[in-house]
FIDREN-221102 format. One record per residue (C-alpha): residue in one letter; x, y, z; residue number from 1. Coordinates in steps of 0.25 Angstrom, whole numbers. Example, Ala and Ser with C-alpha at 12.3 -4.5 7.8 and 13.67 -1.06 7.14 Angstrom:
2
("a", (49, -18, 31), 1)
("s", (55, -4, 29), 2)
***
This chain:
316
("x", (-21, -95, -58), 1)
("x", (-28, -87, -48), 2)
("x", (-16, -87, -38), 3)
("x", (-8, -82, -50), 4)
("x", (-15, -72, -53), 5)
("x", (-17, -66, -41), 6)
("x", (0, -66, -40), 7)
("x", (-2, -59, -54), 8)
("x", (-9, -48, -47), 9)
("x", (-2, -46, -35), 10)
("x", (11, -46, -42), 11)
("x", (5, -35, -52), 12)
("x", (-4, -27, -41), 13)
("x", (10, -27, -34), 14)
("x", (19, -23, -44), 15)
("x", (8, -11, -48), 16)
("x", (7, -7, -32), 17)
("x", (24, -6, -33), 18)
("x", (23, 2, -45), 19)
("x", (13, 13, -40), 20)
("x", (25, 16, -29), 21)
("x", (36, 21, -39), 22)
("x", (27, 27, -48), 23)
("x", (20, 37, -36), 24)
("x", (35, 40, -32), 25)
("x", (38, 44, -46), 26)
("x", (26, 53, -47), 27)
("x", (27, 58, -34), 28)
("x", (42, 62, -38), 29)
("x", (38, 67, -52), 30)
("x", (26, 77, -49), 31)
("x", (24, 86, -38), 32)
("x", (12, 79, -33), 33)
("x", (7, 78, -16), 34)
("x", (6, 65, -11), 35)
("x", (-7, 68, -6), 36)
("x", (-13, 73, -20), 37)
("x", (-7, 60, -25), 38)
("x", (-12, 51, -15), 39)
("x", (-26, 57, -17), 40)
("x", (-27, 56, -34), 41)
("x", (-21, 43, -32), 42)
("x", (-32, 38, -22), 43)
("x", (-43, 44, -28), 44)
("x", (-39, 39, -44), 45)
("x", (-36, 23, -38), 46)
("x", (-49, 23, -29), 47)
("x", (-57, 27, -39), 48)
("x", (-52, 17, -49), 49)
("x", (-53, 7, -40), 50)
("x", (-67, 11, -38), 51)
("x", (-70, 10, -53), 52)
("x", (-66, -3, -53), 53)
("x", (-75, -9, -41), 54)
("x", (-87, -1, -47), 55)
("x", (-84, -6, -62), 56)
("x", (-84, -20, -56), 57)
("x", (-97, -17, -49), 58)
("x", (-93, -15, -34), 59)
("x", (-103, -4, -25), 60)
("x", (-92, 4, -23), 61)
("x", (-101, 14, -14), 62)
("x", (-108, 7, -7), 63)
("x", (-96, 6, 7), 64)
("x", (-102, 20, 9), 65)
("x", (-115, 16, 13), 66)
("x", (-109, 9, 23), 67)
("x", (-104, 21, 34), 68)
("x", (-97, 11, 43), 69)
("x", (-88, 5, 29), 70)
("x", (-86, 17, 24), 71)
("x", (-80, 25, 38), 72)
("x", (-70, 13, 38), 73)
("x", (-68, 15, 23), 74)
("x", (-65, 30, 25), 75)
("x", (-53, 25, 37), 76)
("x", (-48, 15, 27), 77)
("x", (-47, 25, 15), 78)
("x", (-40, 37, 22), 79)
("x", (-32, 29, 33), 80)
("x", (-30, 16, 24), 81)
("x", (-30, 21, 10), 82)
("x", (-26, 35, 9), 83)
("x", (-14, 32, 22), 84)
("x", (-8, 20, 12), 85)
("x", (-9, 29, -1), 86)
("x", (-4, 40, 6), 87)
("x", (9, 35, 15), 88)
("x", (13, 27, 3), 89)
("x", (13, 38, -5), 90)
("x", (20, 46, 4), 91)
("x", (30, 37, 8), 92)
("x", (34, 35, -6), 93)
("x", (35, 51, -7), 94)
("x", (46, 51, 3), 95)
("x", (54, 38, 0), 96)
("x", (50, 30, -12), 97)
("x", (41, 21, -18), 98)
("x", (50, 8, -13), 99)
("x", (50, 11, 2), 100)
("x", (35, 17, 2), 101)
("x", (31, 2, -5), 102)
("x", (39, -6, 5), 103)
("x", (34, 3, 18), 104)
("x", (19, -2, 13), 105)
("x", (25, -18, 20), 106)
("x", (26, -12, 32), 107)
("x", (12, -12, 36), 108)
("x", (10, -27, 38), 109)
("x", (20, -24, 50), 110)
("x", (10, -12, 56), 111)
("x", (-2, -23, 53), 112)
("x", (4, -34, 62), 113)
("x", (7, -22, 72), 114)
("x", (-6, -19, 73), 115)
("x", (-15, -30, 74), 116)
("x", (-3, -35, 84), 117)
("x", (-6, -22, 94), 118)
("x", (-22, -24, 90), 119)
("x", (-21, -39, 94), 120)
("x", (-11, -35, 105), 121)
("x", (-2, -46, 102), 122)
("x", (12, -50, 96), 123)
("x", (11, -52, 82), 124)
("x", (15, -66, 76), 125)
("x", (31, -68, 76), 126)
("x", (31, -70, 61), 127)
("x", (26, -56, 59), 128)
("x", (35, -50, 68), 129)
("x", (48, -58, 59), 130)
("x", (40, -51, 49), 131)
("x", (40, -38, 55), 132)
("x", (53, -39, 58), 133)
("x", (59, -42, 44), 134)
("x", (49, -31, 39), 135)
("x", (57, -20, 49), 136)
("x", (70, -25, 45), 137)
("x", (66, -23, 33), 138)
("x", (60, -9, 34), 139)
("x", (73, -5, 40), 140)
("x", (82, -7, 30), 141)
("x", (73, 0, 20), 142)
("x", (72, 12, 29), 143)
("x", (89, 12, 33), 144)
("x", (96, 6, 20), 145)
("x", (104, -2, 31), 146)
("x", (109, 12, 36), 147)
("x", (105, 12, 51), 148)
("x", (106, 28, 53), 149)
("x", (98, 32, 42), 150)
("x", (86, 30, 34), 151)
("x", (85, 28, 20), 152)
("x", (72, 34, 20), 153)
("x", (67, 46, 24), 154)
("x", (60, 47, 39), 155)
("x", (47, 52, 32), 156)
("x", (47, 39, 24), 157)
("x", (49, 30, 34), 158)
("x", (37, 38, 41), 159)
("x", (27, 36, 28), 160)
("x", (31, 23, 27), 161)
("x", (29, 19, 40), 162)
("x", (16, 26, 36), 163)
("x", (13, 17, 26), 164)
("x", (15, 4, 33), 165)
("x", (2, 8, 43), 166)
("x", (-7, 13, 33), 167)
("x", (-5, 0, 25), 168)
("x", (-9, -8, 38), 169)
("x", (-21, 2, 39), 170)
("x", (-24, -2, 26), 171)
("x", (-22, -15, 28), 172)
("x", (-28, -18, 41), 173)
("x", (-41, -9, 41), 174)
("x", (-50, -10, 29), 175)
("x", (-51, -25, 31), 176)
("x", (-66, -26, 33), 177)
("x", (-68, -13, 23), 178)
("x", (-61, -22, 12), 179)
("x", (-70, -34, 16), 180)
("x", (-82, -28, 15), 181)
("x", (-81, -19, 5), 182)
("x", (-69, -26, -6), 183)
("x", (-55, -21, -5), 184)
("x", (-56, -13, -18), 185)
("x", (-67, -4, -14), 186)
("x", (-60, -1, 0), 187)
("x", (-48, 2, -7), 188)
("x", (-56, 10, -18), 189)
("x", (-63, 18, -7), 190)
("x", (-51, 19, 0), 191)
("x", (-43, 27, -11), 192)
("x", (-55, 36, -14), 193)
("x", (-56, 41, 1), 194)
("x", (-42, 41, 1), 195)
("x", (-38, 49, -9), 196)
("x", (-52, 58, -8), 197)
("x", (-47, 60, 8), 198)
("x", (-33, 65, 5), 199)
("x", (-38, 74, -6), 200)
("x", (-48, 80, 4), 201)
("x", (-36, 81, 15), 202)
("x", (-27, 87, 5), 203)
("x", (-35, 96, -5), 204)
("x", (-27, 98, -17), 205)
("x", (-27, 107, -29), 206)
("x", (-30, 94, -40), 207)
("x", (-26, 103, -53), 208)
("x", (-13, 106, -48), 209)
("x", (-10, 93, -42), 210)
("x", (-14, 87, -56), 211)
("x", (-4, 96, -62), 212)
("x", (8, 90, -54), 213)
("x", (6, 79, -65), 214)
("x", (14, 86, -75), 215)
("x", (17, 73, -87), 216)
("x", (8, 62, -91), 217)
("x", (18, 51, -85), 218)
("x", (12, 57, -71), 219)
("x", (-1, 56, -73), 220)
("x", (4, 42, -80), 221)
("x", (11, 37, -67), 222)
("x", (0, 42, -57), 223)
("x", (-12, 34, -65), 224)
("x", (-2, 21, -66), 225)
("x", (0, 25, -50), 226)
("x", (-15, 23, -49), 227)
("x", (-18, 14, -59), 228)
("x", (-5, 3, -55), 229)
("x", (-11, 6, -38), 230)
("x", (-25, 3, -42), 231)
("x", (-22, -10, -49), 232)
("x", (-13, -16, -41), 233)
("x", (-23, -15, -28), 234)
("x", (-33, -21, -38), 235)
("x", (-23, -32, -40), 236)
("x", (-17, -34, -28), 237)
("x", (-33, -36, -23), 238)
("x", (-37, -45, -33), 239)
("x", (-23, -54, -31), 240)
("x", (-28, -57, -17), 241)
("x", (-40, -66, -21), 242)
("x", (-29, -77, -28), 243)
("x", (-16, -75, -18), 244)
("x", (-15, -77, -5), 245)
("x", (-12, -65, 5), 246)
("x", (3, -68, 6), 247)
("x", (6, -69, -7), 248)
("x", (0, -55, -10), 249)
("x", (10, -51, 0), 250)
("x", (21, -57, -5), 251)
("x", (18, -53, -19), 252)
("x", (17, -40, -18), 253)
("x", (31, -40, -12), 254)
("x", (32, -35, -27), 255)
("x", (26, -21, -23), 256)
("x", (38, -15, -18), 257)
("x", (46, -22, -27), 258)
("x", (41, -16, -39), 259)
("x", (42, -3, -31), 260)
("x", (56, -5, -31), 261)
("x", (59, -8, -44), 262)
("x", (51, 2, -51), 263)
("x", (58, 13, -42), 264)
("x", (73, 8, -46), 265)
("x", (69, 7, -59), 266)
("x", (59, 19, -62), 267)
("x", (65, 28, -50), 268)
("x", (77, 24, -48), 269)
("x", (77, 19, -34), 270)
("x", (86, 10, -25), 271)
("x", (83, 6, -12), 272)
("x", (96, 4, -3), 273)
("x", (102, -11, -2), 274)
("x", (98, -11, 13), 275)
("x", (83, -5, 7), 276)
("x", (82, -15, -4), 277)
("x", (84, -28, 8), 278)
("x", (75, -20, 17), 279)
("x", (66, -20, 8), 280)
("x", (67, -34, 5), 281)
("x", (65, -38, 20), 282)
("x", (54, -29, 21), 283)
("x", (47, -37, 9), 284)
("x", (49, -51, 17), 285)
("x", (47, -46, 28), 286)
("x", (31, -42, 24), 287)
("x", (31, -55, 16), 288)
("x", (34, -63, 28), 289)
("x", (24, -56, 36), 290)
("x", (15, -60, 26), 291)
("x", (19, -76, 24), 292)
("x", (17, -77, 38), 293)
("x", (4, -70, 39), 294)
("x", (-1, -79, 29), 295)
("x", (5, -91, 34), 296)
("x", (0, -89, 48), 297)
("x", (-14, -84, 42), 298)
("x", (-12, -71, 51), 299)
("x", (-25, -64, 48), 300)
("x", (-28, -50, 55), 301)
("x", (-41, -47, 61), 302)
("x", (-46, -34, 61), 303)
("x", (-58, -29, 62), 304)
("x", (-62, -43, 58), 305)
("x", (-56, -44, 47), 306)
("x", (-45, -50, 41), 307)
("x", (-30, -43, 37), 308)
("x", (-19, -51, 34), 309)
("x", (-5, -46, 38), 310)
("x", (0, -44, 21), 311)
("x", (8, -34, 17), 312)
("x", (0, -37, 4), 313)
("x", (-12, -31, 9), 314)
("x", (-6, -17, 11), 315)
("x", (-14, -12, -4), 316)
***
């Protein structure tokens, strides 16, 4: 029963995560809004949440801040890690769409392998360069439809997306010993705040008239379910972790971008190209390969002694 309902939770958690991408498009589409304003009031309102939670349930959610050499790496983690995910993703989604900003997020087990590979200043396993390989094919036909002389997207997508592959594998790769020591959800928590707090200090904005860009109820009504849906899915995906095993999170939440995609046909009225919609596929087995055969191998990644699996499912 365990094993199912950590599959129960995966499945939903991802499903919610895919949801969130379509809805900020839409938003982003229907009010007159900045990214950075967005990014910031979104941040700020799931951090707190979150932070609500873990002091409900009785965690000392102050006390990292005694601690001046976890809280310095807490504040890299937030505005590097945190803020760089939220942000790119965002931004990416701005400039192409909710689909190709979701499946981007899977390029960043590639840039992981890459790096620990240079760090280790060794080749990295044949069966994650198949992996690799598959992936790139894969990315290709996303980016070129099959039409070798042009993109089908824009130049500053493929830029923000590349974007988002590295911030993820700064996310992934760095708060390891943060996260051991302190819980996952009260990095994450941590992490939002200072995120969103930083780019509000960065960008100072004019909150009244910002707030007025939300002209109907169903805005506010989609920008609370963006929060709420993003919130509860991290909380999910976390808690499905303790019953499954690493590999099937990351096959599992394969789903993310598949909801993504149906949501944007249906809601949107989206279509990728036919040579997108089998890139995308590729990409998908690509990352999951990478992932099987992590897991078969029991590939662990030492960094700063502390352990990081190569998973896709890991990039939250």
């Amino acid at each position: 029963m365990k094993r199912v309902k950590g599959i129960v939770m995966i499945v939903v958690g991802s499903m919610l995560w895919g949801a969130t991408g379509p809805m900020m498009e839409w938003l982003l589409e229907e009010i007159s809004i900045p990214v950075p304003f967005f990014i910031t009031i979104r941040l700020l309102f799931a951090g707190l949440l979150l932070l609500l939670f873990l002091k409900i349930t009785g965690k000392r959610v102050m006390a990292i801040w005694k601690q001046p050499f976890w809280s310095k790496r807490l504040l890299i983690f937030s505005i590097v890690g945190m803020l760089g995910v939220q942000f790119t993703f965002v931004a990416s989604i701005e400039v192409s769409n909710a689909v190709i900003a979701t499946l981007f997020q899977f390029f960043a087990p590639i840039f992981i392998i890459l790096y620990v590979s240079l760090a280790k200043r060794k080749w990295p396993p044949v069966v994650q360069v198949l992996g690799i390989g598959v992936t790139l094919i894969g990315l290709f036909l996303l980016l070129t439809n099959g039409v070798l002389s042009q993109l089908a997207v824009s130049p500053e997508a493929v830029v923000w997306g590349m974007a988002i592959g590295f911030t993820f594998a700064f996310y992934t790769l760095y708060p390891g010993t943060l996260m051991a020591e302190w819980g996952v959800l009260q990095v994450v928590a941590w992490g939002m705040v200072i995120g969103g707090l930083f780019m509000g200090v960065v960008r100072p904005y004019n909150w009244k008239e910002e707030f007025q860009a939300f002209g109907t109820g169903l805005d506010i009504l989609i920008f609370c379910l963006i929060i709420l849906c993003g919130t509860l899915a991290f909380v999910l995906f976390l808690s499905s972790m303790k019953y499954i095993t690493p590999v099937e999170t990351s096959i599992l939440s394969s789903i993310e971008p598949l909801t993504a995609m149906i949501i944007s046909v249906v809601w949107l009225g989206q279509l990728l190209g036919g040579w997108q919609l089998a890139g995308s596929l590729i990409m998908l087995i690509g990352v999951t390969y990478l992932s099987i055969a992590g897991g078969e191998k029991e590939k662990v990644i030492e960094e700063d002694s502390t352990e990081v699996r190569v998973d896709s499912s890991l990039q939250k």
